[in-house]
C-alpha positions in Angstrom: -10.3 3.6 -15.2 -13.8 3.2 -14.6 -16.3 3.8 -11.3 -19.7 2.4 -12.2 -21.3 2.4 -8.9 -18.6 1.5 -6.6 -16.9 -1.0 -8.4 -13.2 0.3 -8.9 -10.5 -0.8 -11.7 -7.7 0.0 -13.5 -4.4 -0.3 -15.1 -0.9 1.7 -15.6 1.9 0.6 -17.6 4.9 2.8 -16.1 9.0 3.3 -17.2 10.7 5.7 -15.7 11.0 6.9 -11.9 7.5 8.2 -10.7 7.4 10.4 -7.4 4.4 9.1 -4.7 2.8 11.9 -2.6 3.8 11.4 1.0 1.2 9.9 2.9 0.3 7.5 0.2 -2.2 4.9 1.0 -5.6 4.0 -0.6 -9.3 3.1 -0.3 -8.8 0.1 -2.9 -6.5 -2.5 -3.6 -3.1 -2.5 -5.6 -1.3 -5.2 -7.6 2.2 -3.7 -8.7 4.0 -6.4 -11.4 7.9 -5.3 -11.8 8.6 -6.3 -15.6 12.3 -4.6 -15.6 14.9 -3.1 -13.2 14.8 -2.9 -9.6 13.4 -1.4 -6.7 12.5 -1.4 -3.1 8.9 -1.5 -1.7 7.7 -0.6 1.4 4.1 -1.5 2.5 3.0 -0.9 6.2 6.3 -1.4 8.0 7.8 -4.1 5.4 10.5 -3.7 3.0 10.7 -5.8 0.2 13.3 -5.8 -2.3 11.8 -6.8 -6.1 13.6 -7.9 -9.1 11.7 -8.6 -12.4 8.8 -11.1 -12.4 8.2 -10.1 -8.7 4.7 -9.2 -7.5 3.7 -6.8 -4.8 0.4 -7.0 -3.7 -0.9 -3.3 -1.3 -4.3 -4.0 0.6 -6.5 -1.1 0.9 -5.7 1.5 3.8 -2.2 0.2 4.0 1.2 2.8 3.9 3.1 2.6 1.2 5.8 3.9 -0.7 8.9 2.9 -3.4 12.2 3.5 -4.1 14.1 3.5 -7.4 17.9 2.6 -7.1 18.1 2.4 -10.9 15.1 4.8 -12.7 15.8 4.5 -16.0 16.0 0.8 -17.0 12.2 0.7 -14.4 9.0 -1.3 -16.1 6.2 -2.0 -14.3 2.1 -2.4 -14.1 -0.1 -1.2 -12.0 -3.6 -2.8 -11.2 -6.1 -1.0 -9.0 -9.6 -2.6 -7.9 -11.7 -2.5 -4.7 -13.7 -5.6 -3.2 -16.7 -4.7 -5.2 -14.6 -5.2 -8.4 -13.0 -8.8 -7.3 -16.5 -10.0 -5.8 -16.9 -12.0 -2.9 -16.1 -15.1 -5.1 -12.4 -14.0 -4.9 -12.6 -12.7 -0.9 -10.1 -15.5 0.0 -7.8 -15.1 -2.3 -7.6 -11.3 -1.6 -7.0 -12.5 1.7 -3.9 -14.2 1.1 -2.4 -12.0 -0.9 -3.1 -9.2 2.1 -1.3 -11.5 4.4 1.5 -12.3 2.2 2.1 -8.6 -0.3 5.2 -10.3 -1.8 5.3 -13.0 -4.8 7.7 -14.1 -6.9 6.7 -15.7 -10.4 9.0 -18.5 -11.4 10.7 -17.7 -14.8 9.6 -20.4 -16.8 5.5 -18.8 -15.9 6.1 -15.3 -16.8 5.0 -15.2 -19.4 1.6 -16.4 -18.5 1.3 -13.5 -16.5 2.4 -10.9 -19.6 -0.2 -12.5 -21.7 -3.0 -12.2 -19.3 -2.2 -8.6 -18.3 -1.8 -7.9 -22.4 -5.3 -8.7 -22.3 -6.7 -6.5 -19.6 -4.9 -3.9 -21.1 -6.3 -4.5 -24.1 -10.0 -4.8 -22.9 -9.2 -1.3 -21.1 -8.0 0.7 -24.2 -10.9 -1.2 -26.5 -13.6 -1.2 -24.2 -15.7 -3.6 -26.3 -19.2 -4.8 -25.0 -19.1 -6.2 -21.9 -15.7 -5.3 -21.1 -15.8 -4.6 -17.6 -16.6 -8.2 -17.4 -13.8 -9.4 -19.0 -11.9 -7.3 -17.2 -13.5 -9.3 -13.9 -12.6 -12.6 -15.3 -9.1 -11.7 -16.7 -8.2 -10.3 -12.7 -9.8 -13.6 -11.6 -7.5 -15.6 -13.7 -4.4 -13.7 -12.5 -5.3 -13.6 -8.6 -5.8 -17.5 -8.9 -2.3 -17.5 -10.9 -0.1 -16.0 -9.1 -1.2 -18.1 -5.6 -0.7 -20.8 -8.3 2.7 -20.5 -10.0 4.7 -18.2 -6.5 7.6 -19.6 -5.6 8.1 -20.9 -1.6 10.8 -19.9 -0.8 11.0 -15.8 -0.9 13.1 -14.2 1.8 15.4 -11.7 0.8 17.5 -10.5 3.2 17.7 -7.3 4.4 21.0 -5.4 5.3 21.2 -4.3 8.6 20.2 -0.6 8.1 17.0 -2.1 6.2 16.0 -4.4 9.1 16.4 -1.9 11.9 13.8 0.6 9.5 11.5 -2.2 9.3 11.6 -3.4 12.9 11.0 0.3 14.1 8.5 0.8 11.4 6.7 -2.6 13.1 7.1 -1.2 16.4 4.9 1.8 15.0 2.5 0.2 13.7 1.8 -1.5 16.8 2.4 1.7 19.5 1.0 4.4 17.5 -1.3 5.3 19.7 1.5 5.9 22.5 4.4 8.7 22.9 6.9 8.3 20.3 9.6 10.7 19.4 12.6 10.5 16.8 14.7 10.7 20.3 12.7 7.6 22.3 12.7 5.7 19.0 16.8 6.3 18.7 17.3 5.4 22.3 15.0 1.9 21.9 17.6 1.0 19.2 21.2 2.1 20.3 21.5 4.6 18.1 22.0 8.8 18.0 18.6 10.2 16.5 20.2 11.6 13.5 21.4 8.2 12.4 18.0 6.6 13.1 16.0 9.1 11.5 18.9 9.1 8.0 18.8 5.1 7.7 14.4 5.3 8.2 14.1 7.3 5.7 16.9 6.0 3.0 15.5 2.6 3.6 11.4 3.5 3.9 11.5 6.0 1.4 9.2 8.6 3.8 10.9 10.2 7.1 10.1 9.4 10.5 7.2 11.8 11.3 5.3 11.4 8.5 5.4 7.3 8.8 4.0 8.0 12.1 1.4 10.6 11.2 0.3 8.3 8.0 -0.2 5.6 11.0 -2.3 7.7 13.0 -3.8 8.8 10.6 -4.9 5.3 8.8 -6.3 4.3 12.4 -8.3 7.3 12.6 -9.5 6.8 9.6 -10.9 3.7 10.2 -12.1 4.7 13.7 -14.3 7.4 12.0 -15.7 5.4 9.3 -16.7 2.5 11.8 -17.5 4.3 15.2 -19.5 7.5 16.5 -16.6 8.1 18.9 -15.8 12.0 18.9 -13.6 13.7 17.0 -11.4 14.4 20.7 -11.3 11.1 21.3 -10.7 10.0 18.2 -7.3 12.2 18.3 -6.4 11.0 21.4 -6.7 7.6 20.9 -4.7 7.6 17.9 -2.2 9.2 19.5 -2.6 13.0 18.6 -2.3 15.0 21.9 -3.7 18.3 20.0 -7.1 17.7 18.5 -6.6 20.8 16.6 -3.5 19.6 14.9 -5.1 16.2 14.3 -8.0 18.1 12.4 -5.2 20.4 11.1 -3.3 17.3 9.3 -6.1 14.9 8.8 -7.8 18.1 6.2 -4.0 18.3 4.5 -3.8 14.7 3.4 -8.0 13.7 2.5 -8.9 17.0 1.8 -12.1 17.6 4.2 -12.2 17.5 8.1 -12.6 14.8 10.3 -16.8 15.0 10.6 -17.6 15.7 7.6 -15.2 12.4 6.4 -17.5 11.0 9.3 -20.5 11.9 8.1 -20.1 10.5 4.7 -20.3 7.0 6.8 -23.1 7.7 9.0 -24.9 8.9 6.0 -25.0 5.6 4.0 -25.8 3.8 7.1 
């Protein structure tokens, strides 16, 4: 993995279960291929369920997390870049794959996509002259591929439990700034709390009070980085009531305080 100035990439060939940190989002981009086994993905209030071939695309700053029915017989590859990376010659695509996260590759074109990930894996462990560039116009090739060769039709339906976790995780996303408890979110869906807050979890793969801090915390983030609104206010509207206990979590999961995460931003401005 490489940072020459910004521009961000890399890539992971994984078996095996692997454990993400709770929060778990990121200032860059994140292809995830599925080559063997199954598992369940869940990217800012969507669960998807992936089979081999499938394609799971995380955009930058949002929530994420994966669950592994079936560990051992689990393949996949991991691509990280940023924007700078891609370029602006590949903004759009970017942009639909944001929109959409989930693709699934046809079986008669997977292996397109093995042989051109072969090759940025190759170009990574070589590093040859001019292999970041390469690199560039490998990930080119496969953004322009996989909006190429998806398939149309890709719903897979959720079992009940799965749908009521994503509709609450939804109805997060888009209220995090109000009062939510475990007990108001129970009560919104018919349910007792300790039944809403076992069936979040089993199907999101993170519990209910961290889903909602990550939230609050990926708003604030953004809210610090693009505005010179104060620290207060920025915990208030993002739906901390105790600034101290925003400043308190915010340190835990990027590892400085609010203003000085600020200040990075102001700085380059």
């Amino acid at each position: 993995m490489h940072y020459d100035n910004e521009p961000l990439f890399g890539i992971r060939r994984d078996k095996g279960v692997y454990r993400m940190p709770e929060p778990h989002f990121h200032a860059h981009h994140e292809l995830y291929f599925l080559i063997s086994g199954k598992t369940k993905y869940f990217v800012n209030g969507e669960i998807f369920m992936l089979s081999p071939g499938d394609l799971i695309f995380i955009p930058k700053g949002d929530f994420h997390q994966t669950n592994y029915p079936d560990p051992d017989n689990i393949e996949r590859v991991t691509i990280v870049f940023n924007d700078e990376f891609s370029g602006e010659q590949f903004k759009s695509y970017v942009d639909i794959l944001s929109a959409h996260k989930y693709f699934r590759i046809p079986k008669d074109c997977i292996n397109i996509f093995h042989g051109l990930i072969r090759q940025i894996e190759a170009e990574e462990s070589n590093k040859e002259k001019d292999y970041i560039n390469m690199e560039k116009f490998y990930l080119g090739q496969l953004l322009i591929m996989i909006l190429r060769y998806r398939e149309k039709e890709q719903t897979v339906k959720l079992s009940y439990s799965c749908q009521l976790a994503q509709d609450a995780a939804k109805y997060i996303n888009a209220n995090y700034n109000k009062e939510l408890t475990l007990e108001s979110m129970a009560e919104k869906y018919s349910v007792n709390a300790d039944y809403f807050s076992k069936i979040f979890k089993k199907a999101t793969g993170v519990g209910f009070s961290k889903y909602l801090n990550a939230t609050r915390l990926s708003a604030a983030q953004e809210m610090l980085a693009t505005t010179t609104v104060s620290i207060t206010d920025v915990a208030l509207e993002c739906g901390f009531n105790d600034s101290n206990y925003f400043i308190q979590v915010f340190k835990k999961v990027h590892g400085m305080t609010p203003k000085k995460y600020s200040m990075q931003f102001r700085l380059k401005k």
